[in-house]
VEXSELUM-12343 format. One line per 5 residues: their letters; for each residue x, y, z of C-alpha. Coordinates in Angstrom, 3 decimals, padded with zeros to 6 digits. Layout:
% VEXSELUM-12343
A) X,Y,Z  ... .
% end
This chain:
% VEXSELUM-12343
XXXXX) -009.990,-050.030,-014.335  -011.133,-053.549,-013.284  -011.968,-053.781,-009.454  -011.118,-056.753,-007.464  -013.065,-058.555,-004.746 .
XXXXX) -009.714,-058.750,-002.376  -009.992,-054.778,-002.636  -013.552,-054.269,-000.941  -014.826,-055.359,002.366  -018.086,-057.388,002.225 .
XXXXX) -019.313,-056.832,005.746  -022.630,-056.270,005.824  -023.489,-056.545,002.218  -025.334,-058.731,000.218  -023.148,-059.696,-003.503 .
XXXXX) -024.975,-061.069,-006.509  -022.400,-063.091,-007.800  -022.299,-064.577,-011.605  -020.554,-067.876,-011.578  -020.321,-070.700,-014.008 .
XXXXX) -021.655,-073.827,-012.083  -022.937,-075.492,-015.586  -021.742,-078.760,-014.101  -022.194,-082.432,-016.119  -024.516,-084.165,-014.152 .
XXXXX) -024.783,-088.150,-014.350  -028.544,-089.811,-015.091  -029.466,-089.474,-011.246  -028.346,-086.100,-011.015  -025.472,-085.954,-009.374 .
XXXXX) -022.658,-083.925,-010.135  -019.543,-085.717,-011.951  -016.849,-083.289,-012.426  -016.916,-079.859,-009.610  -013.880,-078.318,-010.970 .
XXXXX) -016.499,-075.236,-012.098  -017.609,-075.046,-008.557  -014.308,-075.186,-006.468  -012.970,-072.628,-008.902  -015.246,-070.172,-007.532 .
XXXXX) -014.953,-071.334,-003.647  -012.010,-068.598,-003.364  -014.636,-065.868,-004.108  -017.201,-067.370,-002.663  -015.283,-067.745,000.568 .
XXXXX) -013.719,-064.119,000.651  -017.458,-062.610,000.803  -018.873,-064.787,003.500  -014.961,-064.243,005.929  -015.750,-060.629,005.592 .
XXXXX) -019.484,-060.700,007.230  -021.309,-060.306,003.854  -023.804,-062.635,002.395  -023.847,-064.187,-001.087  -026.136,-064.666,-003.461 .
XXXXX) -025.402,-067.138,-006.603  -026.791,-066.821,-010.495  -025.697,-068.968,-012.791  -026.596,-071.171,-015.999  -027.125,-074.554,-016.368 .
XXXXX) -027.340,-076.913,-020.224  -029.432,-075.117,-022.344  -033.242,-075.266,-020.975  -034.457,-072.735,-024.118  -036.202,-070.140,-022.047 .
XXXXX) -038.702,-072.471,-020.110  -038.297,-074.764,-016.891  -036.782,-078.626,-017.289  -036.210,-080.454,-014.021  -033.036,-082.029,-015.470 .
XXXXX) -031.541,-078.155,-015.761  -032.507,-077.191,-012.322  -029.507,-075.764,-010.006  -030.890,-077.562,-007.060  -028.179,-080.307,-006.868 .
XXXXX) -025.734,-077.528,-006.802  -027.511,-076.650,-003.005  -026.728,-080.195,-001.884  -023.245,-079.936,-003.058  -022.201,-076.486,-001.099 .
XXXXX) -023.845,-077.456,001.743  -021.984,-081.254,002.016  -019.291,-079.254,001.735  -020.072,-077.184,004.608  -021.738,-074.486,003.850 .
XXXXX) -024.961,-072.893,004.643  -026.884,-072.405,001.144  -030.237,-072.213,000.361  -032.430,-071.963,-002.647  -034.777,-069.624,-004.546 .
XXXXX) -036.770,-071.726,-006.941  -037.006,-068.766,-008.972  -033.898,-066.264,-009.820  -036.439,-063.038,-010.496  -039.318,-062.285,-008.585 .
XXXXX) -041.018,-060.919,-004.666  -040.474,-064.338,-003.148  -036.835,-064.771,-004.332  -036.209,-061.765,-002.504  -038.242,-062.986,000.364 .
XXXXX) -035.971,-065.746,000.812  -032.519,-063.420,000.294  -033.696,-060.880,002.826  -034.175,-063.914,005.330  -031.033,-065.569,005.141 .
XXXXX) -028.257,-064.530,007.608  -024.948,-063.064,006.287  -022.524,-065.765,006.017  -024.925,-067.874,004.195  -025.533,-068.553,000.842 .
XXXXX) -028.546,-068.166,-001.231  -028.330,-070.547,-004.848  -030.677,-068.817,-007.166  -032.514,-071.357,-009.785  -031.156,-071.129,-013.642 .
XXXXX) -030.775,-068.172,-015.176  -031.892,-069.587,-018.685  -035.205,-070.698,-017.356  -035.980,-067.284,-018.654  -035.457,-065.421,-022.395 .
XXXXX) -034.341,-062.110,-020.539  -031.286,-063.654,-019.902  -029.889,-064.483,-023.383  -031.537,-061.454,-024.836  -030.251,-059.069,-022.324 .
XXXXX) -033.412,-057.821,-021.699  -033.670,-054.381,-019.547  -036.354,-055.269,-017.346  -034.706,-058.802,-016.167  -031.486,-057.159,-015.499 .
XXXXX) -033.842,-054.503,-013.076  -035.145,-057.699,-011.807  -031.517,-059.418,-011.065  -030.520,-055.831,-009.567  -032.969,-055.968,-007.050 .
XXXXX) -031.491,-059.034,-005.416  -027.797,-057.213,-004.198  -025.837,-054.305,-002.995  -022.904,-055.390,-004.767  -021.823,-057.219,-008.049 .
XXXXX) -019.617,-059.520,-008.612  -018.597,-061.574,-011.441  -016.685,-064.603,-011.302  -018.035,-066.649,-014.462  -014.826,-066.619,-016.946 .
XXXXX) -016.640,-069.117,-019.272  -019.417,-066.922,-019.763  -017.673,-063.512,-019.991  -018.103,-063.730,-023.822  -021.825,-063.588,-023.938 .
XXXXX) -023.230,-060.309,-023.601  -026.003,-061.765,-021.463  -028.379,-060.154,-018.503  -026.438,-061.868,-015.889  -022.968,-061.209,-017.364 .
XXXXX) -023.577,-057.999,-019.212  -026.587,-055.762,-018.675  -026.843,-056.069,-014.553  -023.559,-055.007,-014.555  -024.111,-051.748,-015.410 .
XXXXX) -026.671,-051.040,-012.835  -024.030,-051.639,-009.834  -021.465,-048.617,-008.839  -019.933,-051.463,-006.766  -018.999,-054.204,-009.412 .
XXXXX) -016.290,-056.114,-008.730  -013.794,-058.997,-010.700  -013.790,-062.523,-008.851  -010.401,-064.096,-008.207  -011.141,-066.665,-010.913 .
XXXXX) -011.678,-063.842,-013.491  -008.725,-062.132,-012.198  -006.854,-065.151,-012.724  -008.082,-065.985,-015.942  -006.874,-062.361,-017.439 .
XXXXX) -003.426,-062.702,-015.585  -002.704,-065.715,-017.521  -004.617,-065.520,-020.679  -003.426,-062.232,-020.740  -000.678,-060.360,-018.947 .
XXXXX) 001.585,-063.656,-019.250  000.470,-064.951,-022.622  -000.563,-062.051,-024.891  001.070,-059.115,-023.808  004.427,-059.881,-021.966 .
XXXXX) 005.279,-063.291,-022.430  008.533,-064.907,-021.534  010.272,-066.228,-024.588  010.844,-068.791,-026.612  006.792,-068.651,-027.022 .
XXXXX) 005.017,-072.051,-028.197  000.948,-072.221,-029.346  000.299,-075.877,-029.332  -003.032,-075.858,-031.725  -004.982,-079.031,-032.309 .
XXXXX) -008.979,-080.137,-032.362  -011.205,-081.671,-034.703  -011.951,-078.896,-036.682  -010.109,-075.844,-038.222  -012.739,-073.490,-038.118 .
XXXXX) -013.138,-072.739,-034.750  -009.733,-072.210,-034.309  -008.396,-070.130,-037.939  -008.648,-066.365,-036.066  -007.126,-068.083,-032.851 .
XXXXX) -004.331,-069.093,-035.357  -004.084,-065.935,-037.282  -003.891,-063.764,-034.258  -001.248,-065.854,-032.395  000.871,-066.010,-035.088 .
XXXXX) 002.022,-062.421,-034.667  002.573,-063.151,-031.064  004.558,-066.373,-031.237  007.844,-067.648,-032.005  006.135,-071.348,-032.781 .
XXXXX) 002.718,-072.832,-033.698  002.657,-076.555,-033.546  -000.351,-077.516,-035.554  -001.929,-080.833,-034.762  -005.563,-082.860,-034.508 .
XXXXX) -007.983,-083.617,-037.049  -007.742,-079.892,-038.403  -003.980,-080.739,-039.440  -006.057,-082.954,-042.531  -007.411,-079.707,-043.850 .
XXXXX) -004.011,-077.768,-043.757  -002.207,-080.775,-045.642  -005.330,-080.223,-048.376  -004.315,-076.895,-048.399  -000.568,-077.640,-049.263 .
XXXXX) -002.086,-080.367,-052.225  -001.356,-083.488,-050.465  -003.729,-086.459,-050.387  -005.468,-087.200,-046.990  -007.258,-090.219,-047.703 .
XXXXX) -010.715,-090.459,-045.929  -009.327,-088.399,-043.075  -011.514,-085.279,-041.903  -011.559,-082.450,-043.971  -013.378,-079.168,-044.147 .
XXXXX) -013.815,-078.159,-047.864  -014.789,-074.582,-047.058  -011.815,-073.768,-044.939  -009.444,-074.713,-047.762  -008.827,-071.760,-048.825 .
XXXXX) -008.126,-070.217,-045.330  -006.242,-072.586,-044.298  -003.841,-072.422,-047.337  -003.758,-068.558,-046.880  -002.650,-068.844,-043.353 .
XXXXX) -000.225,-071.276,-044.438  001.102,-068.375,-047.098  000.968,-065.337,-044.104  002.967,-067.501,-041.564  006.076,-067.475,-044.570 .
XXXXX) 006.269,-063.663,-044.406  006.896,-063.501,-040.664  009.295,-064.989,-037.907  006.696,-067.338,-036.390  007.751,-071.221,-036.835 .
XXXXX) 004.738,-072.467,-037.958  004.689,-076.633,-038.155  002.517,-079.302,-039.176  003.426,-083.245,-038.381  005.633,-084.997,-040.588 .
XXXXX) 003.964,-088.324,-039.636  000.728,-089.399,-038.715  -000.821,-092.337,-037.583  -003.996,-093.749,-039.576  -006.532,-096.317,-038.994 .
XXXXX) -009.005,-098.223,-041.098  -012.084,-097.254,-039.493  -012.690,-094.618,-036.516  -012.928,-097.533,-034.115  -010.334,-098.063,-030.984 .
XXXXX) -009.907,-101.445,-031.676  -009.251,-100.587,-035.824  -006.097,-101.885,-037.284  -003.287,-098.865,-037.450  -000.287,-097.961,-039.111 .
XXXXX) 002.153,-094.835,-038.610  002.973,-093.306,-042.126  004.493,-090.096,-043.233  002.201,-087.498,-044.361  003.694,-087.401,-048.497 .
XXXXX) 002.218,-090.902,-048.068  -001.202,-091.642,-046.721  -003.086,-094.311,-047.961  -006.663,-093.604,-049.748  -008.716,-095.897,-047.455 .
XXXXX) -007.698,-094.827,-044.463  -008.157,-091.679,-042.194  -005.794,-090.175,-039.812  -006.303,-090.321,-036.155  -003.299,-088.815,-034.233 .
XXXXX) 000.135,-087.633,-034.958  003.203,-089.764,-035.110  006.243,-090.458,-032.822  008.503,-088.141,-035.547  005.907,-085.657,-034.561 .
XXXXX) 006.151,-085.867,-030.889  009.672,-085.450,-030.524  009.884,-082.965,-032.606  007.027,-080.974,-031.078  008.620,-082.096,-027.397 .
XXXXX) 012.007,-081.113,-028.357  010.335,-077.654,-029.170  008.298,-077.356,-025.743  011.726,-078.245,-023.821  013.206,-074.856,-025.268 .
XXXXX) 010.042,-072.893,-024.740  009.544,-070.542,-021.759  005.869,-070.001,-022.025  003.625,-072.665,-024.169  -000.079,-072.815,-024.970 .
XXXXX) -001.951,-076.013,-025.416  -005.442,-075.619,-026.954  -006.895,-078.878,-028.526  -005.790,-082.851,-028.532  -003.551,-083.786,-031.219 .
XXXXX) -005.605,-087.101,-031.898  -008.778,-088.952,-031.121  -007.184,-089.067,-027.556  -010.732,-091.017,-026.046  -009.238,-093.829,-027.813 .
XXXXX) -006.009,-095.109,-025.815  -004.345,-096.630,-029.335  -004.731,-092.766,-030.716  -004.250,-090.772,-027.669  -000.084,-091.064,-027.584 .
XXXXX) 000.508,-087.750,-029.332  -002.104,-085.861,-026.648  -000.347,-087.904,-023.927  003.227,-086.365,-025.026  002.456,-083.274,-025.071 .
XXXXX) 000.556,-083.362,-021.741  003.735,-084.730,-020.395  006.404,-082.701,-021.800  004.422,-079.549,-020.725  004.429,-080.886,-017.437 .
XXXXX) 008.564,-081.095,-017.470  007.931,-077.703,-018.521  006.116,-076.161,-015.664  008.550,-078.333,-013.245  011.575,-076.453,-014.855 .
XXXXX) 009.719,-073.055,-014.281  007.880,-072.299,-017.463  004.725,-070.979,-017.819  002.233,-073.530,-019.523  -001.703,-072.901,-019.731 .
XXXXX) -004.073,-074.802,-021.147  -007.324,-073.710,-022.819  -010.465,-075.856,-024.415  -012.185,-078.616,-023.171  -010.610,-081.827,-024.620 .
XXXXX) -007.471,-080.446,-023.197  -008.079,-080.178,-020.014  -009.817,-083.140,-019.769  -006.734,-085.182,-021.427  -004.674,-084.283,-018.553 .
XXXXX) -007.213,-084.963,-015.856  -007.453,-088.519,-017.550  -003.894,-088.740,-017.276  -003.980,-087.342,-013.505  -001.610,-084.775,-014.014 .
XXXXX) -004.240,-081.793,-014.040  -002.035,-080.344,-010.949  001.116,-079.921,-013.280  000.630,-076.851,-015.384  000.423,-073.088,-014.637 .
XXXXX) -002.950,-072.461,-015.283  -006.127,-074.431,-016.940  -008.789,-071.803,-018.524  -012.198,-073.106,-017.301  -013.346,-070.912,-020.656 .
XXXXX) -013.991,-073.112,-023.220  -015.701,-070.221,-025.782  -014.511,-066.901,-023.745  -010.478,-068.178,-023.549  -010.564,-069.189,-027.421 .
XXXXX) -012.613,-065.589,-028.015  -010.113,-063.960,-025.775  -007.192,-065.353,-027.374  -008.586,-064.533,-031.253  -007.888,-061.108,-029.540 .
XXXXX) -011.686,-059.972,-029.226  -013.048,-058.194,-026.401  -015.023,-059.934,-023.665  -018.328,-058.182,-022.915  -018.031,-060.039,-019.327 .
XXXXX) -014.903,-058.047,-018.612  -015.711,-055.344,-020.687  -018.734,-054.789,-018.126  -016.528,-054.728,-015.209  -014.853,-051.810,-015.870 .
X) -015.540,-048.599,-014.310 .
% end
């Protein structure tokens, strides 16, 4: 069983909270997209109403163990507190003064802890940093979905050393949708919507979802290595050579079983991976040698749309084209679209990964759609059907 922080009254205690504020910053250090931050407000917010004061881990870029200005969490400080609150912050996230400056803050404030990978204990797990992060809370809480695959000091090991460990209502929501309405009970038709550059970050996603489906609509630059797989030509589009073989065995275990499993029937190709390179749309039996394939065709989308119309539940992980590029990014744009019609009609639509997500906020339309995973690794992980160490920690 998986506590929740709406279950537990706060008053009076001090939570160590994980969260996932590994924010883009621009050149000056200012933060360009908050969507990490005000997905954890709810939790945030639900300690300090109930009296109890919160203290914030949480990673930032990659620093390798040792301390890089550009890494710091300090512009994270000036964000929560333009916003209103009253934050603080511990230069350190380990040590006698860090806990100097917890014990002196005030309940109903907020205490922003510096980055977590400034030291090796965190990645490694390591028992004696996890004693450290103990010492700085009563309570934990865990609200970092994008992490929750890592098996990490701050996600993992600490956990263990709470009684009073607790889901945050980002988690909560992540495992609802990701899970409850998607893997184990969803309302069919049922539509994966797979796409990305690659194929082999995505061939156990695939695999697993294919028992769980009633269509996969394949798309992206991995759709290049599937048609390789079925012996057609792909000109000088991208192609994995090592994931041939997988990809043509998939191919052969979708046959045996109910799952509609679809690659496009057009595609549009360019000369040169260049926005402003002269295009064509051709059908896949029929790609030309010296050119490479950069999105899928209109054939494509309304086939793939008319399929989303019928669907009661659809997942979207991955563009179906170099969508950065506005002459490629039509298929992406369709599909963003027709899963908003679906959402408006009362289906359930999520979208996982990245380039997804950030599709639809180019398109404005971010508001349109059940649920967006903020999980990136820990949502594709989740949905290969592996457990999460994050969650896994949570349990008691």
């Amino acid at each position: 069983m998986i506590k929740s922080v709406a279950d537990y009254n706060f008053s009076g205690k001090t939570a160590l909270v994980r969260v996932d504020f590994n924010v883009p910053l621009d050149d000056h250090r200012n933060i360009t997209d908050d969507t990490r931050i005000r997905a954890a407000l709810p939790t945030i917010d639900k300690i300090l109403k109930d009296g109890g004061k919160v203290v914030l881990m949480s990673h930032l870029g990659r620093p390798k163990s040792e301390f890089k200005m550009k890494y710091s969490l300090l512009p994270v400080v000036s964000y929560l507190n333009s916003k209103g609150y009253k934050c603080h912050f511990s230069q350190d996230c380990v040590g006698r003064r860090t806990k100097d400056i917890i014990d002196s803050v005030g309940m109903g404030e907020i205490v922003m802890m510096e980055n977590l990978r400034f030291h090796k204990g965190e990645t490694v797990n390591d028992p004696d940093f996890c004693e450290e992060l103990r010492k700085m809370g009563d309570v934990y809480v865990n609200d970092a979905f994008g992490t929750a695959h890592r098996a990490h000091a701050s996600t993992f090991g600490v956990a263990h050393l709470f009684k009073e460990r607790f889901a945050g209502y980002l988690i909560q929501r992540e495992v609802e949708y990701l899970g409850d309405k998607l893997l184990h009970n969803p309302n069919k038709p049922f539509t994966a919507i797979i796409g990305g550059a690659k194929v082999s970050g995505k061939l156990d996603m695939i695999h697993f979802m294919m028992g769980k489906c009633d269509n996969i609509l394949i798309g992206g630059g991995m759709m290049y290595t599937f048609y390789k797989a079925k012996g057609l030509e792909i000109g000088r589009s991208l192609l994995e050579e090592s994931r041939i073989k997988m990809a043509s065995e998939i191919v052969e275990y979708s046959q045996s079983l109910k799952t509609v499993s679809l690659l496009p029937v057009d595609t549009i190709v360019a000369e040169t991976f260049y926005e402003e390179s002269p295009f064509k749309i051709v059908d896949v039996e029929n790609m030309p040698d010296n050119m490479l394939g950069m999105d899928i065709g209109p054939k494509t989308i309304k086939m793939y749309c008319d399929i989303i119309d019928k669907s009661e539940t659809i997942l979207w992980n991955g563009p179906m084209g170099v969508f950065e590029m506005d002459n490629f990014a039509k298929g992406t744009n369709a599909i963003a679209r027709a899963m908003a019609r679906a959402t408006k009609r009362g289906a359930t639509t999520i979208v996982g990964g990245g380039d997804s997500s950030a599709a639809i906020k180019k398109l404005g339309i971010a508001d349109q759609y059940s649920h967006i995973s903020t999980g990136g690794g820990a949502s594709l992980e989740f949905l290969e059907g592996k457990e999460l160490p994050g969650i896994k920690a949570l349990e008691i």
